[in-house]
TIVOGU-762265 format. One record per atom (N, C-alpha, C): x, y, z. Coordinates in pm, whole numbers, plus 50000, padded with zeros to 5 digits. Atoms other than C-alpha are relative to their C-alpha. Layout:
! TIVOGU-762265
XYZ/...
END
This chain:
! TIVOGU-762265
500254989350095/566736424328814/501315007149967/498424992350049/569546442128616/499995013250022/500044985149974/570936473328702/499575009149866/500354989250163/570706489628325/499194989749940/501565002150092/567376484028105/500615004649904/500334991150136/567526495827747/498394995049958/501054995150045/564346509127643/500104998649834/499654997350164/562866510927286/499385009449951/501024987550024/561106545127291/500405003649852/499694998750131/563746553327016/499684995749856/499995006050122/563246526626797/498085003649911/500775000450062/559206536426734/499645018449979/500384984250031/559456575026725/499515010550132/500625000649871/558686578027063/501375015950077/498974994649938/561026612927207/499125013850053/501244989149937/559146634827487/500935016850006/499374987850015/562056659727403/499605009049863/499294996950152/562076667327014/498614992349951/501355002750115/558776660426782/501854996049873/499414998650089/561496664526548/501424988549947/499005008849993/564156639426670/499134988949960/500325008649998/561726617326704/499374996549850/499875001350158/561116616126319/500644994549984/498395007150028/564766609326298/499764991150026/500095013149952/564446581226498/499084991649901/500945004250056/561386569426320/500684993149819/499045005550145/563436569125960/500874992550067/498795010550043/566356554226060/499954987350099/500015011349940/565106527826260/498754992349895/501514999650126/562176520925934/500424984650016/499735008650012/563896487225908/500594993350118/500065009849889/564606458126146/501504999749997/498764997349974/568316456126073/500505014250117/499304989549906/569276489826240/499484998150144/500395004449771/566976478926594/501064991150012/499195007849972/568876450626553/501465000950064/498424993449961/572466469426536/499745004850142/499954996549896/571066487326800/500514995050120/499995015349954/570506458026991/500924993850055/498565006050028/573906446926937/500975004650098/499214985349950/575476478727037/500364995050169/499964995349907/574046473727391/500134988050067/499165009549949/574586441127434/501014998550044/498624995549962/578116445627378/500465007550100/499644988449913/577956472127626/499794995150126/500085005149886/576956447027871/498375002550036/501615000349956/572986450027892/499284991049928/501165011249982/571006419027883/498195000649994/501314998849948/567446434527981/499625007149876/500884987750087/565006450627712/499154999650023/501044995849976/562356463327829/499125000649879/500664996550169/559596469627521/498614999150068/501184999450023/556186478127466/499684987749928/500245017350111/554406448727266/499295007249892/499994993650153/554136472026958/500374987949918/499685005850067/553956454926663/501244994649916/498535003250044/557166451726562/501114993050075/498625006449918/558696438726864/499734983249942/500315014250045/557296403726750/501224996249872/499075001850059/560116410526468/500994996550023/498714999949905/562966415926732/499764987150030/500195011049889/561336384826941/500814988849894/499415005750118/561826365026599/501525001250003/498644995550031/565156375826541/500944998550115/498855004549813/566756366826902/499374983449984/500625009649987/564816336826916/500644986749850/499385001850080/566206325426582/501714995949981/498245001750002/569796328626703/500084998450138/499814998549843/569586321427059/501744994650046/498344999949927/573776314227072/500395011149991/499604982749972/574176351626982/499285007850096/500504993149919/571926359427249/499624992950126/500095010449910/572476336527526/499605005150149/500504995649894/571516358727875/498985013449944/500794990350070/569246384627641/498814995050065/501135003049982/566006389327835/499165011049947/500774989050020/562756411627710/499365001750126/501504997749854/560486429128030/499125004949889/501164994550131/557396431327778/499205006550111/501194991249954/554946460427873/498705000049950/501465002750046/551356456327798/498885009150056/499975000450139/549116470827636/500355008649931/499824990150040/549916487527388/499054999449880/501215001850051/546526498127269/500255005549870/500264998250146/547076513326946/500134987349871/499385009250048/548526481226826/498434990949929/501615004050002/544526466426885/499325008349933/501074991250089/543036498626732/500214998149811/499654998250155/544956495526349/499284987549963/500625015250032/543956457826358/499234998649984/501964999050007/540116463326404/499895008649845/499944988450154/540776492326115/500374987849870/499765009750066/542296465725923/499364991949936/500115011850014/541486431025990/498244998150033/501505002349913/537946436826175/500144994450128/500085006149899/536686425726493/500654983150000/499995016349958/536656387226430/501644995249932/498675003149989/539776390226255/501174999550063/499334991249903/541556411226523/500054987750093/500085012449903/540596382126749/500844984450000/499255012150057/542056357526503/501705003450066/498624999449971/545476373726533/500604999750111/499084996049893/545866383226871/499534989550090/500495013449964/544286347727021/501804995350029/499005001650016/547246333327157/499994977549959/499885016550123/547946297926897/499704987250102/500065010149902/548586275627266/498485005050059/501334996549961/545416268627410/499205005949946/500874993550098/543306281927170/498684996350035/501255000750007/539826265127291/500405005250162/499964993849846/540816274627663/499675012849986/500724981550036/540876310927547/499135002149965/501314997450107/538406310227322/498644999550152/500325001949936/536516293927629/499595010650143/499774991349867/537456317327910/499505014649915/500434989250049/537026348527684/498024998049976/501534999250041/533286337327574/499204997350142/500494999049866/532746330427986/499885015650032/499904989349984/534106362828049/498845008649907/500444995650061/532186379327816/498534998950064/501195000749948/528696365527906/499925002550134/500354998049827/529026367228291/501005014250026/499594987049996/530936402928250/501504996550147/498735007649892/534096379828443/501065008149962/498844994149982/536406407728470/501454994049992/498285011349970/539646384828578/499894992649856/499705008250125/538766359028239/499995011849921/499854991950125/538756391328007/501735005050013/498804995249980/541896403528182/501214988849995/498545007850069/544166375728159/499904991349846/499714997650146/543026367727811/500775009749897/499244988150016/544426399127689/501154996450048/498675001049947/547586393027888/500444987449945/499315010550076/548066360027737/500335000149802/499944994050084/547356375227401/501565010749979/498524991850042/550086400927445/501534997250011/498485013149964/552756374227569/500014994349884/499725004150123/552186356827262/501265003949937/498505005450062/555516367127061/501235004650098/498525001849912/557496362127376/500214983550015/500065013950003/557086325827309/501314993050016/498565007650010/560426306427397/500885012250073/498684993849950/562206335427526/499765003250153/499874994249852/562936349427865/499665009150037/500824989349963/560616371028010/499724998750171/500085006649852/561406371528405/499065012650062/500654993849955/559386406228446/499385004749925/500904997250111/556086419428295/499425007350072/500704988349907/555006448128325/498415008749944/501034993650025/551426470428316/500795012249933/499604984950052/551996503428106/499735009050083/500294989649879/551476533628308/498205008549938/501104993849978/548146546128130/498954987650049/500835007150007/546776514328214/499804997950185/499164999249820/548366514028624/498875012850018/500684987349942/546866549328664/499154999649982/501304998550026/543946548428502/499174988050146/500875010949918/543016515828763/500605010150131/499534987949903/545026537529021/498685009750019/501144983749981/542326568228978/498804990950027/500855011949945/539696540729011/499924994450115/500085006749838/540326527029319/500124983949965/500465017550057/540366492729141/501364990650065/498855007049975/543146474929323/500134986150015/500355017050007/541916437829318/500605000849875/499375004350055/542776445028947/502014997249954/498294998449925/546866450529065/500404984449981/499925017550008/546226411929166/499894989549947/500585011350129/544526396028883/501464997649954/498835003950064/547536406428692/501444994150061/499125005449971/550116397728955/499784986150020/500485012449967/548626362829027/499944995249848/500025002150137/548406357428610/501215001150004/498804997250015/551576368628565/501364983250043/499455004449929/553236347328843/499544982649935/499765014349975/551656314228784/499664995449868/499805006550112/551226311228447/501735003449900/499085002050062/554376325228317/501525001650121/499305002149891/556486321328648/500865011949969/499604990349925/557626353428647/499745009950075/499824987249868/557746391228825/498635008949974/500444990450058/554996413128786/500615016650034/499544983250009/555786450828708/499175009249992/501024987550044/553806483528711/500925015049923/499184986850006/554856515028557/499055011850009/500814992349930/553376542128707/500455019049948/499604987850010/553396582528683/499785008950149/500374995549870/552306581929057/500484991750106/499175014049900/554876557929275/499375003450148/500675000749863/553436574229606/498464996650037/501345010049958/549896564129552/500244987949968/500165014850037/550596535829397/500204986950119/499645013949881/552446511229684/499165003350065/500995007549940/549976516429901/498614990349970/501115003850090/547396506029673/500894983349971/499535018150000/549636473929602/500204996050066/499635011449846/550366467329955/498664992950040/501084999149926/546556470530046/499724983349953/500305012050050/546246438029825/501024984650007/498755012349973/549206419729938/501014999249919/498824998750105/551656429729676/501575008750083/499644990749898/554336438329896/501804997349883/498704999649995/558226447829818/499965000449776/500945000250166/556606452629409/501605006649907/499684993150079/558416459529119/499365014549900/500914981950006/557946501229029/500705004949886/499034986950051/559436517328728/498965013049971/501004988050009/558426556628724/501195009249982/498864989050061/560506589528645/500485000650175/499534998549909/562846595328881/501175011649944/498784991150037/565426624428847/500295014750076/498794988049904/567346656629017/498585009450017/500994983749988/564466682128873/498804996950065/501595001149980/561356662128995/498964998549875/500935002850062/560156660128686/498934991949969/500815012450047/556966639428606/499974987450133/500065005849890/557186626828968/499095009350089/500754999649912/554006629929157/500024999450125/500184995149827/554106650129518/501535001849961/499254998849995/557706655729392/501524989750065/498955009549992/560866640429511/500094991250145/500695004549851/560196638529901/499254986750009/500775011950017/557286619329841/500464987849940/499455009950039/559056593429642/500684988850094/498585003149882/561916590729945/498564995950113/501015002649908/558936588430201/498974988949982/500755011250022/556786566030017/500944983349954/498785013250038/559716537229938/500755001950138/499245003849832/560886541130304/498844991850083/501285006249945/557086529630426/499694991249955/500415013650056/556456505330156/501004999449906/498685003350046/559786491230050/499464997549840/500595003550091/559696487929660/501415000449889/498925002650084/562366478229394/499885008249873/500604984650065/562116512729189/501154997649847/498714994850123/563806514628820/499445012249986/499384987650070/564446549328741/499895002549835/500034995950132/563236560528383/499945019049997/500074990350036/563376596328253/500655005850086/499274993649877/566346606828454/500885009949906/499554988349965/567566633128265/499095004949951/501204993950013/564396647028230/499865004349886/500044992650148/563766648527877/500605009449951/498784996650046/566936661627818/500565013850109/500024986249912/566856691728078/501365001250130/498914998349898/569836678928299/501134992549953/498975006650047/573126669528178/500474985050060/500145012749946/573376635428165/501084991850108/499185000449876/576676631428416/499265002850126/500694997549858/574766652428657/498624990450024/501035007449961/571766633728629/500154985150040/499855012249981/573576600428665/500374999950159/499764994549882/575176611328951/499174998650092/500515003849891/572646615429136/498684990850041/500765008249960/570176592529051/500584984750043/499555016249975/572506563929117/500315001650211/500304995349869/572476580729503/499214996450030/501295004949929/568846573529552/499774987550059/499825013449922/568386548129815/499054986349933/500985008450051/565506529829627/500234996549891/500295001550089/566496530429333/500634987149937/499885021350061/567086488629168/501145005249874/499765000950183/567926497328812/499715013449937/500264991850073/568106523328560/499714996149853/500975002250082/566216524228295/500565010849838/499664989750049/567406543827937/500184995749872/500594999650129/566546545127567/501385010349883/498844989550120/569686556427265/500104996749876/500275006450156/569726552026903/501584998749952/499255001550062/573466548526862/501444994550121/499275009349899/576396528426993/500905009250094/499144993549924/578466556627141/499085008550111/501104996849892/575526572127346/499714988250101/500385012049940/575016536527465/500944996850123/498795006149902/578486530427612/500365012150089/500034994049964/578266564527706/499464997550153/500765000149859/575726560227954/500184992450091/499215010849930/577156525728063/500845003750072/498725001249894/579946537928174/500005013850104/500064993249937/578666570228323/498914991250122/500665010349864/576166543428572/501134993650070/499345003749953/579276524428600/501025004350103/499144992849895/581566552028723/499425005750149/500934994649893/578906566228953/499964990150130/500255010849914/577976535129102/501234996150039/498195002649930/581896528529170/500215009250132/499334989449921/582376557929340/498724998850106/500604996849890/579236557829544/500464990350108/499245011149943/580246520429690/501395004850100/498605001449929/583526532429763/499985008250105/500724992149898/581726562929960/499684992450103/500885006649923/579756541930155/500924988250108/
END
């Protein structure tokens, strides 16, 4: 797993700081060229990993790497799934049976069709759930997808449930049909590992907020340090300067300290913010090494 992620919160309007930025963002990313530049930017900057929702538009990006795969020769996506609004416009749209048409994934088409109309009649939980998951892999077709991850309202919501067999469906789907990692992203990392250990998911990939103020980290920071010392877990770090609340030096600083933490995780709409942050992980992480 790579130490730096770029995120694409920016590119769909997505900013838990600013209603207002996130407009901005929204215009000037309207067109596929500027993700692209983006894209570019952070490549150049030395980041390989993009994380993404499977919003409709990433199927553009997927296209567009996939298309040029010598300009993008170690470029991997971690696709996050689902991303339900994506399913709600389509029904508005296209209808049910059309909705089905589109998001059916093209390989295997009577297998799905098959397993979904099992599922369906015998209320087969596991065949509804990795239909859907093969559905939302769909335009990662050909590319490199070594980790896949659950969204976090979808983690918690089975989290508050108690449902932890489904943890396994998706890591066992995950693993042996598209041989890679599974991922969760969570808003609760200290309930969560035990809940993935209980099922045999041990040493798991976790991204969740991690940062100086505690923000948006459940039982606070302690709990984080206490629960990744008991059930070891390969943690990326998102929302570390807490929706803008801690200067981003200081916040690099010290989230590159945390003993758990794998990877950082971090979302910018322009190339000098990008290399910015690169090289504030880079210096950090220098200096802690040389500490140590």
């Amino acid at each position: 797993m790579d130490r730096i992620l770029f995120g694409d919160n920016q590119f769909f309007g997505i900013n838990h700081m600013s209603e207002d930025k996130a407009r901005q963002q929204m215009m000037q990313f309207a067109e596929l060229p500027a993700i692209l530049e983006t894209l570019v930017a952070a490549r150049d900057a030395g980041i390989n990993a993009f994380m993404c929702t499977t919003h409709d538009r990433i199927s553009e990006i997927a296209d567009a790497v996939r298309a040029a795969p010598q300009e993008w020769p170690d470029f991997q996506f971690y696709p996050c799934m689902p991303y339900a609004h994506k399913y709600a416009n389509a029904v508005t749209d296209l209808g049910y049976l059309g909705t089905v048409r589109k998001f059916l994934p093209s390989q295997g088409l009577f297998d799905s069709a098959l397993r979904g109309g099992k599922a369906l009649m015998t209320r087969d939980v596991e065949g509804i759930a990795t239909l859907l998951i093969d559905a939302e892999m769909k335009p990662f077709h050909g590319l490199k997808t070594p980790i896949v991850f659950v969204q976090n309202v979808i983690t918690d919501m089975l989290l508050g449930l108690g449902y932890a067999d489904a943890f396994k469906i998706f890591a066992d789907h995950i693993r042996t049909r598209y041989d890679a990692e599974p991922g969760f992203i969570t808003m609760n990392l200290p309930m969560l590992l035990p809940m993935l250990a209980s099922v045999g998911i041990h040493n798991p990939i976790v991204c969740a907020n991690v940062n100086k103020s505690g923000f948006r980290m459940s039982g606070g920071i302690e709990a984080y340090r206490e629960a990744t010392e008991r059930w070891p877990a390969r943690v990326i770090a998102m929302s570390v300067l807490a929706s803008g609340a801690i200067p981003a030096a200081e916040a690099i600083e010290w989230v590159v300290k945390e003993p758990y933490v794998r990877s950082i995780l971090f979302g910018a709409s322009s190339e000098r913010n990008i290399r910015n942050t690169v090289g504030l992980i880079e210096r950090f992480d220098t200096m802690d090494m040389m500490a140590a």
